[in-house]
N, C-alpha and C positions, 0 to 999 in steps of 0.2 A: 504493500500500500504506500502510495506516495507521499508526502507531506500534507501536498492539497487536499487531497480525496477525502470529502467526510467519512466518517467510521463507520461501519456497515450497523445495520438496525440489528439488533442481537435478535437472533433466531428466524429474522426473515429470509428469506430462499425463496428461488424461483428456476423453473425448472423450462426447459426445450426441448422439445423435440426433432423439429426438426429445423432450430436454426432461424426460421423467421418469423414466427410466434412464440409467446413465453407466458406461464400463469405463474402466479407468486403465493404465498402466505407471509401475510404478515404478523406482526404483534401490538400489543396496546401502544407500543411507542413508535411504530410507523406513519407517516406524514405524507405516504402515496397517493393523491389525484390522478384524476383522469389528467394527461396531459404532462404529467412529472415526469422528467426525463431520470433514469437512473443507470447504474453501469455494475456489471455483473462480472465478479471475478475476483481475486486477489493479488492478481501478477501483472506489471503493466502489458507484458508481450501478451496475457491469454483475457484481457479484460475487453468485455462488447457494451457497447449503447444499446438502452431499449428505454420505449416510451410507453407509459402506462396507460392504456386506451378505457379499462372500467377495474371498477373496486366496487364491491360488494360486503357491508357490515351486518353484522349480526350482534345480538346485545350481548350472548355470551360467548360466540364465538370470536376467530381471529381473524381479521379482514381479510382479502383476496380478491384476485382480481386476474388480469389479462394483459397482454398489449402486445407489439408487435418489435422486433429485434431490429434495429438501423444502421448497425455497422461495428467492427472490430476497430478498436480506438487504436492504430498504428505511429510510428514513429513517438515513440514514448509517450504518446496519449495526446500531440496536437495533433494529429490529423485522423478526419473517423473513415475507413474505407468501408465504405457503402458496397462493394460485391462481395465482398468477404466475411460471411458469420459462420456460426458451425455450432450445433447441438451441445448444451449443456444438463448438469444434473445436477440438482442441489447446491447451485451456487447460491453468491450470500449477492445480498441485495445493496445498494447505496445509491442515496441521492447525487446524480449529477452537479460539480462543482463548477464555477461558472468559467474557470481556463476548460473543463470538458465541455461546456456549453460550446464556449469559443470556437471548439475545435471542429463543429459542424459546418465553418464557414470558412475554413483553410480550402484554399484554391481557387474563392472569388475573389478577384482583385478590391473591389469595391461594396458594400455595405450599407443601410441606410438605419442610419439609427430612428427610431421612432414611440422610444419608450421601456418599460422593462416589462419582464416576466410578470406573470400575475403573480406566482407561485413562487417567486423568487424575487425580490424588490432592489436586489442586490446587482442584479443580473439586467447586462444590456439587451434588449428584444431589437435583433433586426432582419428587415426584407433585405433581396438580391433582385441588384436593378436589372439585373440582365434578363430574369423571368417576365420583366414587362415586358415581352414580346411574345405576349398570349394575353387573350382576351382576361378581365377583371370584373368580376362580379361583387360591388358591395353594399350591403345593406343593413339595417338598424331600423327600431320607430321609432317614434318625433320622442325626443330627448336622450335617446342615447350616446348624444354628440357624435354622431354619426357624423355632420360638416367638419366640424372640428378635427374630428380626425383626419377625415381626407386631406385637409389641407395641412394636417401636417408631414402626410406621405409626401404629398406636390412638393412640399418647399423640400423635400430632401431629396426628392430627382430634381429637379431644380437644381442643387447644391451640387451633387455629385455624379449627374451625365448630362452627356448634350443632346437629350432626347427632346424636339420641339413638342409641346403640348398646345391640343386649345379645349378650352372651357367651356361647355354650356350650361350657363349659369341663371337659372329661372329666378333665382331671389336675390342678386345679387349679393352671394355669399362669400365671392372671390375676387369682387372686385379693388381690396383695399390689399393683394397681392403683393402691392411693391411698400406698403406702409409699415415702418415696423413695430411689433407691439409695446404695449407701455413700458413691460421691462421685459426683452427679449430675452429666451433661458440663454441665449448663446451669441453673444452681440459681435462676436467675430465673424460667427456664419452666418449673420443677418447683415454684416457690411459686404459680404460675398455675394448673397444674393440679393442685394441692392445691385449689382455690378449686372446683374442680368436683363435682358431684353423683355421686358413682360409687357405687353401691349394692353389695356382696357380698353374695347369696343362698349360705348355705350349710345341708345337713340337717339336721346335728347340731351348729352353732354360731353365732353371731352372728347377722343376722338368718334366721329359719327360710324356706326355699325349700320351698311349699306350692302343692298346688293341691285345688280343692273337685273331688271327685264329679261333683257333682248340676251344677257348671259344666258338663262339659263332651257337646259335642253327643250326640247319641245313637249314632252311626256308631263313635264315641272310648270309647265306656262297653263300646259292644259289643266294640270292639275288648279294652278292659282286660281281659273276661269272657272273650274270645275264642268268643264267640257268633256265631253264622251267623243272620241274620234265616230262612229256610227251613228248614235243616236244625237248627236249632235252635227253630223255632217259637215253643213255649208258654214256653219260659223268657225267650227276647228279648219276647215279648209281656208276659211278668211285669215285664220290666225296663223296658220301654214306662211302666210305672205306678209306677214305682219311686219316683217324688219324692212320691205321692200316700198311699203306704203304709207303707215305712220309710226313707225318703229322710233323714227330718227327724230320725232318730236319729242317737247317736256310732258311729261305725264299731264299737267291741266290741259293740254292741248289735244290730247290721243283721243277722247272723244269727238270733239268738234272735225277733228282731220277724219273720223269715220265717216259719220255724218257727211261729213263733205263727199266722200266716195259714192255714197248715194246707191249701195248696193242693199237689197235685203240682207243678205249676211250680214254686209259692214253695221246695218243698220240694229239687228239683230244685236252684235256683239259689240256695239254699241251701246245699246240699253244694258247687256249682262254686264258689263265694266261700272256702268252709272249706277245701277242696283246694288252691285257688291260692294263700290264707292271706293275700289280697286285704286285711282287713281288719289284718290285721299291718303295712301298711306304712307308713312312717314319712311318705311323702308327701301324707298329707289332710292339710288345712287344718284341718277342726272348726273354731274359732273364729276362724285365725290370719289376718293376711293372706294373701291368696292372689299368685301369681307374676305374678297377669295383673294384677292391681289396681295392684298398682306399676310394673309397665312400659306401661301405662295413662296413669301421672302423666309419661312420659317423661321418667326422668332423663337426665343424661348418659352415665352407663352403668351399665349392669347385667347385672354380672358372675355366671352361674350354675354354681354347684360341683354338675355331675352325677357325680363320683365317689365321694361319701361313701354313697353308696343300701345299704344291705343287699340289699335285692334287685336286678336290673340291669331288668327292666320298668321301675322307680319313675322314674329319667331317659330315658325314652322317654315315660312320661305326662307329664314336665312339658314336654317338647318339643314332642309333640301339642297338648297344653293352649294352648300360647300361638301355636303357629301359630296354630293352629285362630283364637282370637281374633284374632291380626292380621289373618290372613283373611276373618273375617267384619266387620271395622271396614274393610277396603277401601278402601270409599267416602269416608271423614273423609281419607284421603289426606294423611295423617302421617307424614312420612317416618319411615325407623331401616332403621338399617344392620344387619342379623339376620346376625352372624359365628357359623360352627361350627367351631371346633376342631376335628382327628381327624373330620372328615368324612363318614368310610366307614362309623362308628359308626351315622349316621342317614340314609347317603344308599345305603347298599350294594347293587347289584341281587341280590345274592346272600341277603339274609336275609330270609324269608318268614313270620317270626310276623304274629298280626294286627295288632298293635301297630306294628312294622318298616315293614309295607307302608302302615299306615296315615299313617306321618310319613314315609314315603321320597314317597309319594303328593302329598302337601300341599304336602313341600318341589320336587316337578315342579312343580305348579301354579304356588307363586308365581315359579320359576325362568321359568314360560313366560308368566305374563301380571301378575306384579306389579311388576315394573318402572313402568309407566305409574300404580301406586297409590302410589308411595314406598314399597314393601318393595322390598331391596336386598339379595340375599347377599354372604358373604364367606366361599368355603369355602376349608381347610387342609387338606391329607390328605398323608401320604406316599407313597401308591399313585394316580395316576389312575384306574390301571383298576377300581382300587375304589369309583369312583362311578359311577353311573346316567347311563348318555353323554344321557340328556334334561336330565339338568343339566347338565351340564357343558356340552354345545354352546350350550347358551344365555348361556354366560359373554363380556365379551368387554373384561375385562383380564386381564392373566396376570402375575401373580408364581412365576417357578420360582429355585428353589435347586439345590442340588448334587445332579444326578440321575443315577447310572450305567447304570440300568436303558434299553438301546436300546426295545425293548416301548415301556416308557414314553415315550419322548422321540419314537419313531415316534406314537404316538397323540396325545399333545403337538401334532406336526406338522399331523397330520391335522387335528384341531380347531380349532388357533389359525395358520389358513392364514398370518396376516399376517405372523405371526414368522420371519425367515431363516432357514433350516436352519444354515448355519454358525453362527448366535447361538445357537441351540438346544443344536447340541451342545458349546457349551462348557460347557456345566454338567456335562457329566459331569467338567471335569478341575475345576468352580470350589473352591477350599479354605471353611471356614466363614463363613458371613459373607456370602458374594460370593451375588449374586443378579441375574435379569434381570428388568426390568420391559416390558411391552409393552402394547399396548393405548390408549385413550380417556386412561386418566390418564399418558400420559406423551406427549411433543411428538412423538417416535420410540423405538423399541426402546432402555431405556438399561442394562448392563450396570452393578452397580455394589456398592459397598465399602460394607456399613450400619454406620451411626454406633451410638453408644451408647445405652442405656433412662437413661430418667430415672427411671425405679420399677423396682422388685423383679422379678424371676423369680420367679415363684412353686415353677416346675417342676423346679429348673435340676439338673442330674445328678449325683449323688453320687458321690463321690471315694473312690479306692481308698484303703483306711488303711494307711501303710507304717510300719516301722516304726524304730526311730532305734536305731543301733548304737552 
């Protein structure tokens, strides 16, 4: 036994068969959760990692439980080789020390600290940036600080890769990105990430979040119009020629130049422009830049405020708009991490406008074959079952927060097989904050305590006014 290694639990053991499963017994003074990593053996050359996936008490018996074996701790116990375990028999038990922790993350170059262990308060908890390239499932209900935490994932890809991101940000929860907070935990990496390119798209402030008409595909225009290519015929055929006859006017003007054309169609989709009041919205471009052009130059991020829209179409065309274009730039195989806030917003199988179906449509797509292009989701929702299960199975890391809803955490299950059920369900009791990571970006399932933002909340919840007697 090493210096480090705590003392094994007197008369706990745990036993394998074959090497990548193990059950244990414990004793009154064992401290094993679901989720506690521990390391089996008493010689550093024949000692293996295993994580405790359920424990089971009894009033008079001695705990016990399960989990699964994750690798032979090699080169004197920094590094854990993950192909190499091998059957044991009444080894003795010991909690995981936090250089054994460490040693799960020997061979990533880089690291994203984001808080500690649940289980362990001592102990750094970190993701591996390099798993951001597969899709991200994350979710929590309304107070689990769910935002909170994402954004403090963000600011540490931010910090340490040059992956560009952009934001769809329904409550303007991201937009104070580049502000730093009152007392930043780490004001060295908050001058660093001040150094970064973070762009705020807002409608009605700062720089204007725009997109052009006449950009977007033809499928995207109809959708706007909510035009049926058949049933709708001669006005989609009017609109087929649209760039060529009043395309190149200012939007107050696009009706009056129909009109002017003097054709039933023009006239036709004339009145559906005036009805929808299409030309009212505050979302064309006309001169400005447009949303694709700058996320084009890939900053580092870019944060989009679809809340301030007077109409609620207006941030569904700029969501359309720029998939659309990441999609059709595919092949330049550019990466960016395409995160959406409130999720169910744009992913819902429930909402059937043309506009809905046509960005719920685009966002399947690149959920099921943009991965290999470097588009990368990052979806947040409070509801699972409020996304489109063709997304969502295609996800395969998993951030969940404090969820009580069984539904959800059954379907949770379903989807993200790899996760233990007993890890699963403690999130219905976790307090705020606490969250489980699973998946590609993490060594194994890691329960854990998120640290602090270095920038602003944008969102953060308003305070009951009391008053002073």
């Amino acid at each position: 036994m090493t210096q480090e290694d705590p003392a094994p639990v007197d008369g706990a053991a745990a036993v394998s068969i074959d090497g990548r499963q193990f059950r244990f017994v414990g004793t009154a003074n064992a401290v094993f959760e679901p989720g506690s990593l521990v390391v089996f053996g008493g010689t550093s050359d024949a000692r293996q990692l295993g994580q405790v996936e359920s424990v089971s008490f009894s009033v008079d018996g001695a705990p016990h439980g399960d989990g699964r074996v994750i690798g032979t701790l090699a080169d004197g116990g920094t590094r854990v080789d993950h192909r190499r375990t091998s059957p044991f028999a009444a080894a003795s038990v010991r909690a995981a020390d936090a250089a054994t922790i460490e040693a799960m993350y020997t061979g990533t170059d880089v690291t994203l600290p984001i808080g500690t262990f649940l289980a362990a308060h001592h102990v750094a908890a970190r993701l591996m940036p390099n798993r951001f390239n597969r899709h991200t499932f994350w979710c929590g209900q309304s107070g689990s600080g769910k935002t909170y935490a994402l954004g403090v994932v963000l600011e540490q890809l931010l910090l340490h890769t040059s992956l560009p991101m952009v934001i769809f940000d329904p409550n303007a929860d991201f937009v104070r990105l580049r502000e730093p907070a009152a007392a930043p935990a780490d004001a060295v990496s908050h001058g660093t990430l001040a150094e970064r390119d973070i762009r705020i798209l807002r409608p009605s402030s700062g720089t204007p979040l725009r997109v052009r008409f006449t950009d977007l595909a033809m499928p995207a225009k109809a959708a706007v119009l909510r035009l049926h290519p058949l049933d709708d015929r001669a006005e989609h055929n009017e609109l087929m020629h649209f760039e060529e006859t009043v395309g190149v006017l200012p939007p107050h003007k696009v009706v009056a130049g129909l009109v002017q054309r003097g054709t039933p169609a023009a006239m036709e989709l004339a009145a559906r422009i005036e009805n929808l009041r299409v030309t009212d919205w505050s979302v064309w471009a006309a001169g400005l830049e447009t949303v694709t052009d700058i996320v084009d130059t890939r900053p580092d991020a870019t944060v989009l405020d679809l809340g301030g829209f007077a109409y609620p179409d207006e941030s569904l065309v700029v969501a359309l708009a720029l998939l659309d274009d990441l999609w059709a730039k595919r092949e330049q195989r550019r990466p960016i991490l395409i995160v959406i806030d409130e999720a169910h917003n744009l992913c819902s199988p429930e909402q059937n406008s043309p506009l809905h179906v046509a960005v719920r449509e685009r966002i399947i797509q690149i959920a099921a074959e943009g991965r290999k292009f470097g588009l990368w989701l990052l979806l947040s929702t409070q509801r699972p079952s409020r996304i489109h299960p063709s997304i969502m199975s295609q996800c395969d890391n998993l951030a969940l927060m404090k969820m009580t809803s069984p539904v959800d955490l059954d379907e949770l299950g379903t989807i993200f097989g790899f996760v233990p059920q007993a890890m699963l369900a403690r999130a219905a009791r976790f307090t705020q904050g606490e969250a489980l990571f699973a998946g590609g970006f993490v060594p194994a399932p890691t329960m854990v305590k998120i640290g602090e933002r270095l920038t602003r909340e944008g969102g953060a919840d308003v305070s009951v006014p009391l008053r002073r007697l």
